[in-house]
N, C-alpha and C positions, 0 to 999 in steps of 0.2 A: 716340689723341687723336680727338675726336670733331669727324666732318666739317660737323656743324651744329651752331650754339649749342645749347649748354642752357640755356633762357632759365631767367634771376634772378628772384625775385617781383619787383624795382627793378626789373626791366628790363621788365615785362611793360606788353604794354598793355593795356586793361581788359577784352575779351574772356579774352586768356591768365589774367591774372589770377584772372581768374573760376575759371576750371577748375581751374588750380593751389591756390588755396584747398582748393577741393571735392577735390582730392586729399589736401593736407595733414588736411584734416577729417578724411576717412576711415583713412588711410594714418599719421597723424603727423608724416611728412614727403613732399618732395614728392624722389620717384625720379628718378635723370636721366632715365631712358624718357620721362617724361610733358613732364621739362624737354625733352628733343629733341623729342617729338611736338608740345609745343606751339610749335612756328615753325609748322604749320597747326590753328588752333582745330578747325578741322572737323574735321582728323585725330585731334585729340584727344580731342573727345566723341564721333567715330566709335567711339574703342574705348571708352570711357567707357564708353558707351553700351550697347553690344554684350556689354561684358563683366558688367557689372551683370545685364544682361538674364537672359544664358547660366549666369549664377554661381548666381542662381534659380531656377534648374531643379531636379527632383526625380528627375532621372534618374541620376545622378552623386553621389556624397559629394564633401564638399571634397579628399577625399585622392584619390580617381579622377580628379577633375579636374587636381591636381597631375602624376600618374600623367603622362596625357595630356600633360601641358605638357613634363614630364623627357624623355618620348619622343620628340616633337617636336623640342625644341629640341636634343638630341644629336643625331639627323640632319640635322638642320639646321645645325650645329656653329654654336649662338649661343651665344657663350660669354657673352653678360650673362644671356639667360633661363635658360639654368644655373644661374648663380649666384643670380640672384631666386628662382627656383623650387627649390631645393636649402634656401635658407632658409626659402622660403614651405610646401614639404614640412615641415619639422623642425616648424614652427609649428602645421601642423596634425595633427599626429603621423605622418609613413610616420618610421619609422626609417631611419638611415642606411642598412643594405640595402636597403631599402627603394626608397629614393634611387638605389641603384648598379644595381635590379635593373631600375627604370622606364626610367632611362635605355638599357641593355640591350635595352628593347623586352621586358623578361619584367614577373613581379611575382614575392614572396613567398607569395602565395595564387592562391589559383584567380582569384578573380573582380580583383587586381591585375593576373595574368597576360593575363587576356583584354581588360582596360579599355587595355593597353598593346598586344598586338596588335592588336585591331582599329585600334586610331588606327594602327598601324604601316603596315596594310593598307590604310587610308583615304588616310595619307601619299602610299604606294609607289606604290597603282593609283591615286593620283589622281581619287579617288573610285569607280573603276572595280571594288568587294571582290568577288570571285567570292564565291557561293553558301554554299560551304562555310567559308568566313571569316565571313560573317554570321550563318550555323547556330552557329557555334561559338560566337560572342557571345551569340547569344540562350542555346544551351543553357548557358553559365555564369548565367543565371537575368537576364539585361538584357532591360528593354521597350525596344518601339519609341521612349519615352522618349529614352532612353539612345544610342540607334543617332543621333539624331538631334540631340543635345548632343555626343557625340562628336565628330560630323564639324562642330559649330560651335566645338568647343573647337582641333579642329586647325589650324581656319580662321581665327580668333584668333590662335593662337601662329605660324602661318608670317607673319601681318603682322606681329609682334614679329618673330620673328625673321627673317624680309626687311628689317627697317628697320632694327636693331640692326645687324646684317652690314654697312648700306649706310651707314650713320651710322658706326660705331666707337663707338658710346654707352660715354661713360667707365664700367666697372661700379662702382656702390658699394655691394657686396653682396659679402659675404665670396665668394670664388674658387670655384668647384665644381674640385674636386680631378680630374685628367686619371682617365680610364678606365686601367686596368689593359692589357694585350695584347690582349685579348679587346674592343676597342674597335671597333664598327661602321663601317666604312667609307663616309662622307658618300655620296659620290658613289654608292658600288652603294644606298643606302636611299634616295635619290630617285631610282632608276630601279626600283624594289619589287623588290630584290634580295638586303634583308636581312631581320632576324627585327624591326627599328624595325617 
């Protein structure tokens, strides 16, 4: 149950309103994420905002960027950006392995595999990537572009998933399905001790 309302369009007040529209515009409906973000307008066109900005980048496909999110949000263990982003993957075609291999902190392809460590690395070291982590990136064929959407994509998804965590946000996104055994250990991937 979630520890803040998820405001109603009826319940909003005309700032909320605003944004929540412009959600439903885009989106069709309006997610509880944006219903909990909007108890602060600011926080809401904060990511509004941010996220629009970074979605238009040219460094990233829509599926890298999902990539990034699945990785994220499994060591982070936000089980609602799982669940958005598990659907929002399918929508923009990673296939279900796909799905299981991001979250894993791997990919299915080269350049899936390296779009999910490096954010792994960006996670763990806290922006701190040794050398040879960044080499690696770049040698899977990523620009400076890319290096640099990345670490805003990560930066994005830990404020979802800090808030989601600290809210309870009811998910209303089909469930992402638990990891298998072989499931990363939250705790050691924010101290950059896993393959996230």
């Amino acid at each position: 149950m979630s520890r803040l309302p998820q405001i109603a369009p009826e319940q909003a007040t005309p700032s909320q309103a605003e944004l929540l529209s412009a959600v439903k515009g885009k989106l069709g409906r309006v997610p509880n994420l944006f219903r909990a973000l909007a108890n602060s307008p600011a926080a809401l066109r904060g990511y509004l905002d941010f996220s629009a900005a970074i979605g238009a980048g040219e460094g990233l496909t829509a599926q890298q960027r999902e990539i990034v999110a699945l990785a994220v949000g499994e060591a982070n263990g936000c089980e609602y950006c799982l669940a958005a982003h598990s659907t929002i993957g399918k929508m923009v075609g990673l296939s279900p392995e796909a799905i299981e291999a991001a979250r894993r902190g791997e990919g299915t392809d080269e350049a899936g595999r390296a779009v999910a460590r490096f954010a792994g690395a960006v996670l763990g070291s806290r922006g701190r990537v040794p050398d040879a982590e960044l080499d690696a990136f770049r040698a899977a064929g990523f620009g400076d572009d890319a290096v640099a959407e990345v670490v805003a994509h990560v930066a994005l998804n830990v404020y979802t998933n800090y808030f989601n965590n600290l809210v309870g946000t009811d998910v209303d996104f089909p469930a992402a399905a638990p990891l298998s055994a072989q499931q990363p250990d939250h705790a050691a991937c924010a101290a950059g001790a896993c393959s996230v």
